[in-house]
TILUM-913014 format. One record per residue (C-alpha): residue number from 1; chain; y negated, x, z negated. Coordinates in nm, 2 decimals. Layout:
residues N
NUM,A,Y,X,Z
...
end
This chain:
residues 221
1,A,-4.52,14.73,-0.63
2,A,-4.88,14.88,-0.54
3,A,-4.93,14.99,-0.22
4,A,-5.17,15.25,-0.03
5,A,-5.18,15.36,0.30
6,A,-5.21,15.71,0.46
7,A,-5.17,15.85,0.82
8,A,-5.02,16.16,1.04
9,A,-4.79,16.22,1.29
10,A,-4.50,16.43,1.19
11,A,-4.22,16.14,1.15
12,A,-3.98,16.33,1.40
13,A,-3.95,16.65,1.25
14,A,-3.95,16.57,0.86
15,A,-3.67,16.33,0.81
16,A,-3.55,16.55,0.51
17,A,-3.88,16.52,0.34
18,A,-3.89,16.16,0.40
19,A,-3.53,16.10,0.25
20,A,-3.63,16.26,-0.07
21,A,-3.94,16.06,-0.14
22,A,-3.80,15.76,-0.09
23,A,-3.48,15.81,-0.35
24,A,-3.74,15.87,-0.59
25,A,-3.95,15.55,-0.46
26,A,-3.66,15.34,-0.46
27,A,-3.67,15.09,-0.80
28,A,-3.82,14.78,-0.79
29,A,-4.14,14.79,-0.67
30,A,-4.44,14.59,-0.83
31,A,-4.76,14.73,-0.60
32,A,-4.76,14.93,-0.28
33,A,-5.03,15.15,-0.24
34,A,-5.21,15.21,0.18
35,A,-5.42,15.52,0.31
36,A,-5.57,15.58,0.66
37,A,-5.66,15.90,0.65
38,A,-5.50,16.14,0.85
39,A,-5.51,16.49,0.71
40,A,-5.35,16.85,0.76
41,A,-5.17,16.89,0.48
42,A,-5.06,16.53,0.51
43,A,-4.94,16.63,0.84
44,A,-4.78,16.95,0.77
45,A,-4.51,16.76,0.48
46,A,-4.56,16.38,0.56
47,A,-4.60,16.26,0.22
48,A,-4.92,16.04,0.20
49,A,-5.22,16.22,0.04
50,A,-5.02,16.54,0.07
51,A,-5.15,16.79,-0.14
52,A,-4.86,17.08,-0.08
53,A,-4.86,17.16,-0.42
54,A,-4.88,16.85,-0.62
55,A,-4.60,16.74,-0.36
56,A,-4.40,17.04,-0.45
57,A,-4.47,17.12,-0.79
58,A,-4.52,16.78,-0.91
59,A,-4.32,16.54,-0.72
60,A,-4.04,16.78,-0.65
61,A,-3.99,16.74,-0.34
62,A,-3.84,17.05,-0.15
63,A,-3.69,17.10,0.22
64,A,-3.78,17.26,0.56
65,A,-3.99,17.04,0.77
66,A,-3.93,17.14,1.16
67,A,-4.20,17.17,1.40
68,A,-4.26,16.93,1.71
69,A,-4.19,17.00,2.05
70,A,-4.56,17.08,2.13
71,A,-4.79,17.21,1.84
72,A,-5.16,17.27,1.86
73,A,-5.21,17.63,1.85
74,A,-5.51,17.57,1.57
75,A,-5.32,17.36,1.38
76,A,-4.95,17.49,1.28
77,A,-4.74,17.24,1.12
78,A,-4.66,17.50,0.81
79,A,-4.47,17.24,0.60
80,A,-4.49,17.31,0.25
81,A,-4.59,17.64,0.28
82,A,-4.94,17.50,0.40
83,A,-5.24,17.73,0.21
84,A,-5.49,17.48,0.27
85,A,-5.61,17.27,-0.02
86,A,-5.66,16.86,0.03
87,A,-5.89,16.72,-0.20
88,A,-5.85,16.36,-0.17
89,A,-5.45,16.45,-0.21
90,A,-5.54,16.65,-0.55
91,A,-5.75,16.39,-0.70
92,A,-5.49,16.14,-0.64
93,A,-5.17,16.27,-0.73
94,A,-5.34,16.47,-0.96
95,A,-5.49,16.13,-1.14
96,A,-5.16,16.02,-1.15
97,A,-5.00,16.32,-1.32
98,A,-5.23,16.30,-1.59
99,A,-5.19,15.88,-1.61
100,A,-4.80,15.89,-1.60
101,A,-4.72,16.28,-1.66
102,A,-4.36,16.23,-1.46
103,A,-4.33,16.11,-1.14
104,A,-4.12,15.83,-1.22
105,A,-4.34,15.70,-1.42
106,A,-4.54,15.61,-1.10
107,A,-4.23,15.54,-0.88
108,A,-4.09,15.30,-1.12
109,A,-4.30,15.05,-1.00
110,A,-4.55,15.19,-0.73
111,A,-4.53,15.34,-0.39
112,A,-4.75,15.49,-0.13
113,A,-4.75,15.46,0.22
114,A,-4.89,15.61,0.54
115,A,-5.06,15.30,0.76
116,A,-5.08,15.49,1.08
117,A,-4.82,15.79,1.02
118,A,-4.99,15.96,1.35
119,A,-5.24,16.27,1.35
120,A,-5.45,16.31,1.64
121,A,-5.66,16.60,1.74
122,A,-5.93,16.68,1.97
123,A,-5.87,16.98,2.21
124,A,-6.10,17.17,1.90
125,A,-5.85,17.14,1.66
126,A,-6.05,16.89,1.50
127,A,-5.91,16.58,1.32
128,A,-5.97,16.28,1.49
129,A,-5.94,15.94,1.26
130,A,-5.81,15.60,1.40
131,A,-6.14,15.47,1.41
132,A,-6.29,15.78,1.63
133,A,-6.03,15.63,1.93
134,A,-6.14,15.42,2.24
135,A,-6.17,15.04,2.09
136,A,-5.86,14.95,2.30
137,A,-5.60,15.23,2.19
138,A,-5.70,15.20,1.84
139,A,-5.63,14.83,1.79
140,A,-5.29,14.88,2.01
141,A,-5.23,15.17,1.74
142,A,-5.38,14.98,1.41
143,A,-5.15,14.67,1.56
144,A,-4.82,14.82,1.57
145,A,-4.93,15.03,1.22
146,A,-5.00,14.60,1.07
147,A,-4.67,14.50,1.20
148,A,-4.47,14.81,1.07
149,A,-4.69,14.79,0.73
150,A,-4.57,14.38,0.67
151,A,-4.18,14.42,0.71
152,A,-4.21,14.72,0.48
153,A,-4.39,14.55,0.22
154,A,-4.11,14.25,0.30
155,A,-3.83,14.47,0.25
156,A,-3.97,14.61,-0.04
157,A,-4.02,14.28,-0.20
158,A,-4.40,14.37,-0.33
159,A,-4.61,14.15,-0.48
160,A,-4.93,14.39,-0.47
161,A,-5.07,14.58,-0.22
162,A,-5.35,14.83,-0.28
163,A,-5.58,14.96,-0.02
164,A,-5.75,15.28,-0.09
165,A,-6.00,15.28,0.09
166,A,-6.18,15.04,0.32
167,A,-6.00,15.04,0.62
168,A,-5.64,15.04,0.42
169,A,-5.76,14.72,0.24
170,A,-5.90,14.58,0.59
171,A,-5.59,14.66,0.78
172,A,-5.35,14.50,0.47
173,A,-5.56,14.19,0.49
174,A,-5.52,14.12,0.84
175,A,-5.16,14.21,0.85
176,A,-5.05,14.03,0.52
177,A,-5.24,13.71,0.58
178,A,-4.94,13.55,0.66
179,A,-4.79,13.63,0.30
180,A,-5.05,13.53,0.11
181,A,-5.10,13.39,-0.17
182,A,-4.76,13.55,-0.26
183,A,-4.83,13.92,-0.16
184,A,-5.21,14.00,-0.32
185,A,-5.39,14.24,-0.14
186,A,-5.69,14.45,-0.34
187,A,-5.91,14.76,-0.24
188,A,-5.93,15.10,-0.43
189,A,-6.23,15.36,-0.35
190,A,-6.10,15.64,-0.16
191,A,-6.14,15.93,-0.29
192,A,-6.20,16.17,-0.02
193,A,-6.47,16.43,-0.06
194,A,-6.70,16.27,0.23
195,A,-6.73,15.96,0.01
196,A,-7.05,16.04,-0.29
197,A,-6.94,15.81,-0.48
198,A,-6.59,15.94,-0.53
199,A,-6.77,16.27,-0.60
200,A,-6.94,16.12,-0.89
201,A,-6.60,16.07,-1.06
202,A,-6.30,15.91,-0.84
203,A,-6.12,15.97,-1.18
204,A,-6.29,15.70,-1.42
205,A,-6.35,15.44,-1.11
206,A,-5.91,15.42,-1.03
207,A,-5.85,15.41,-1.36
208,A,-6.09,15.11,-1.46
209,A,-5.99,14.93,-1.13
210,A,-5.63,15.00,-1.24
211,A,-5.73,14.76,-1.55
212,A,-5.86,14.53,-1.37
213,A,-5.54,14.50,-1.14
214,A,-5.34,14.49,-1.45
215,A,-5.19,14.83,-1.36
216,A,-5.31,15.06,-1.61
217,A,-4.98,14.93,-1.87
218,A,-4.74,15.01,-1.60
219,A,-4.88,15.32,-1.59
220,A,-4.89,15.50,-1.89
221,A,-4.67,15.79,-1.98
end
């Protein structure tokens, strides 16, 4: 199983969501693949690197998601009726939709996963990342988010984890180093807009590191 790690904080209110992604997660898993980055759309649906409509149009996945008790008045969680675009969420699942054309494809042997499923955000309305907390709250957080991340890739039974993204593959190495050499732990460039190089072509990059990783085979429609 490959595994990458995302973040927001909507686990209360989208149990329904989370059900269905994981019955179509649920074969044996070779990597498990970690994000870190918290985003709206992420938010709004739950599903790591939530783009709303390669979520709903590509993945399939359908159902109300409720709102929380108290809801930032500049940032409504819509579900997956959400307007606004992700980019690093269309470049991913997008890649992977061209790589495996059915979602099963991927699920067969991969699945993703939100390190720090939290969203936090400054009075603004602005996003605030992990890494924008005070020093102490954050590793509190990012400590609870390692311990959470191990048993699941435990329970899962995964052999590779994949961090996209620096902090993802820093975070899986500190947490995992207690399963190694068993569970190997490997980094993926993130492909978020504020990163130039994945604006130079995130595309070609995952797919030679996927080669590299021995992923590519598994992966092919």
């Amino acid at each position: 199983m490959v595994s990458l790690i995302a973040g927001s904080n909507s686990a209360a209110f989208v149990l329904n969501v989370q059900i269905m992604t994981l019955r179509k997660a649920w074969p044996t898993f070779y990597s498990f693949w970690i994000s870190s980055s918290p985003r709206d759309c992420c938010s709004a649906c739950h599903v790591p690197f939530g783009e709303v409509s390669m979520v709903r149009d590509w993945l399939g996945i359908v159902g109300p998601v409720l709102t929380p008790p108290q809801e930032h008045p500049k940032r409504p969680v819509l579900g997956l009726e959400c307007p606004q675009s992700e980019v690093s969420g269309a470049r991913f699942w997008g890649f992977f939709r061209n790589l495996c054309g059915q979602p099963e494809v991927f699920f067969h042997h991969c699945f993703v996963h939100n390190l720090c499923p939290l969203l936090f955000l400054a009075p603004s309305g602005r996003n605030l990342t992990p890494a924008e907390l005070p020093a102490k709250q954050r590793e509190q957080l990012l400590g609870i988010c390692d311990a959470a991340l191990c048993r699941q890739v435990q329970l899962l039974g995964v052999r590779l984890v994949v961090g996209v993204g620096r902090l993802a593959e820093q975070r899986a190495r500190r947490a995992l180093a207690g399963l190694m050499p068993e569970v190997q732990v490997e980094g993926l460039l993130h492909p978020s807009p504020r990163n130039p190089q994945a604006n130079k072509g995130w595309e070609a990059v995952a797919k030679e590191r996927l080669n590299e990783l021995g992923l590519l085979p598994l992966l092919l429609k």
